[in-house]
C-alpha positions in Angstrom: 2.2 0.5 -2.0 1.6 -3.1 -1.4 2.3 -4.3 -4.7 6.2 -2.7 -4.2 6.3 -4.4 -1.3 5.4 -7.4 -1.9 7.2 -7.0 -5.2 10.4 -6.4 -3.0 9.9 -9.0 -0.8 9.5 -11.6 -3.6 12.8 -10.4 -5.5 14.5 -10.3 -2.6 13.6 -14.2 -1.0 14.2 -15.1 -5.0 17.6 -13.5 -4.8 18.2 -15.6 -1.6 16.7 -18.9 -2.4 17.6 -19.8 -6.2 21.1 -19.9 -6.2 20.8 -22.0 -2.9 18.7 -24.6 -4.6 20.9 -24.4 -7.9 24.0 -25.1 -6.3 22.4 -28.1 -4.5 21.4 -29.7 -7.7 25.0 -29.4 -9.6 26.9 -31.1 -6.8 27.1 -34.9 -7.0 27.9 -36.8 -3.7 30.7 -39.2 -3.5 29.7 -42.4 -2.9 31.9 -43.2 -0.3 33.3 -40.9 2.5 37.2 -41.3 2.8 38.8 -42.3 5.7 41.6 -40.4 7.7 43.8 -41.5 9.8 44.1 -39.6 13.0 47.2 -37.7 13.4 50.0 -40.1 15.8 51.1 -38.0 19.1 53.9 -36.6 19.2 55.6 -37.0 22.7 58.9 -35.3 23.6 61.6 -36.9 26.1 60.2 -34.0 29.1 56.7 -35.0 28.6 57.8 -38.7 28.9 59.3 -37.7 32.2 56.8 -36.2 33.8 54.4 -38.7 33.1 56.9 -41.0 34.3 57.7 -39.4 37.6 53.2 -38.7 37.7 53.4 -42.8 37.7 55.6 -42.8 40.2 54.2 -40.6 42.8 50.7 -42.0 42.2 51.8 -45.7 42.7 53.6 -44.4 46.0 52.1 -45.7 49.4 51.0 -42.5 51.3 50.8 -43.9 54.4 54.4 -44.5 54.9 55.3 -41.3 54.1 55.7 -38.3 57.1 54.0 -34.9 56.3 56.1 -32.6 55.0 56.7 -35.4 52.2 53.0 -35.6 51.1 52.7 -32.1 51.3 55.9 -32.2 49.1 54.2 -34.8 46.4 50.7 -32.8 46.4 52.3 -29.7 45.4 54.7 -31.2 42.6 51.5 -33.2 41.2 49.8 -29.9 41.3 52.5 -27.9 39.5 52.6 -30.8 36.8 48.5 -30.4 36.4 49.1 -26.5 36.3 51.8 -27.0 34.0 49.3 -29.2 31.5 46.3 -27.6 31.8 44.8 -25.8 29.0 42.1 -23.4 28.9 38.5 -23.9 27.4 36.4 -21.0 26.2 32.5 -22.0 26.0 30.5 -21.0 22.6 28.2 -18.2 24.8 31.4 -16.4 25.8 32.4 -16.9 22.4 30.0 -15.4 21.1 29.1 -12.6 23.8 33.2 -11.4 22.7 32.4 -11.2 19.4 29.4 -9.4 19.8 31.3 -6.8 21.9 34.0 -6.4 19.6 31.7 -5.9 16.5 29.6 -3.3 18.9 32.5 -1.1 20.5 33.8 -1.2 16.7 
């Protein structure tokens, strides 16, 4: 009984490993890695005006103004960030998805 499984076990880990090592061998590196450009943003005339207008109320002096004005400036800086803001998903949640999806399958 141990000479089938270790049998197995050595068919099965050359299975795995030789064509691993085979391919390996046959590729021939390039000698020098190509360079890319990086791709030019693309801005369209509304972002240009909200950035323009976020320039504007940042460079503003806050001290002249009454209250109902700043409160009027925070909340159109805040809709602007709202407006921009994207949203990040982190590799563990990711990954704990995935893993739900391929269990309640």
């Amino acid at each position: 009984m141990k000479k089938v499984i270790y049998c197995l076990l050595v068919i099965c880990l050359s299975l795995t490993l030789l064509p691993l090592q085979s391919a390996a061998a046959t590729t021939d590196k390039p000698t020098s890695l190509p360079v890319a450009k990086p791709p030019e943003p693309v801005e369209s005339s509304e972002v240009k005006a909200m950035l323009k207008r976020v320039d504007e109320l940042s460079t503003l002096d806050k001290t002249t103004l009454r209250s109902p004005d700043k409160k009027n400036t925070k909340a159109e800086l805040t809709a602007v960030q709202r407006h921009h803001s994207v949203g990040y998903i982190s590799v563990g949640a990711l990954v704990l998805i995935i893993l739900l999806v391929v269990i309640l399958l």
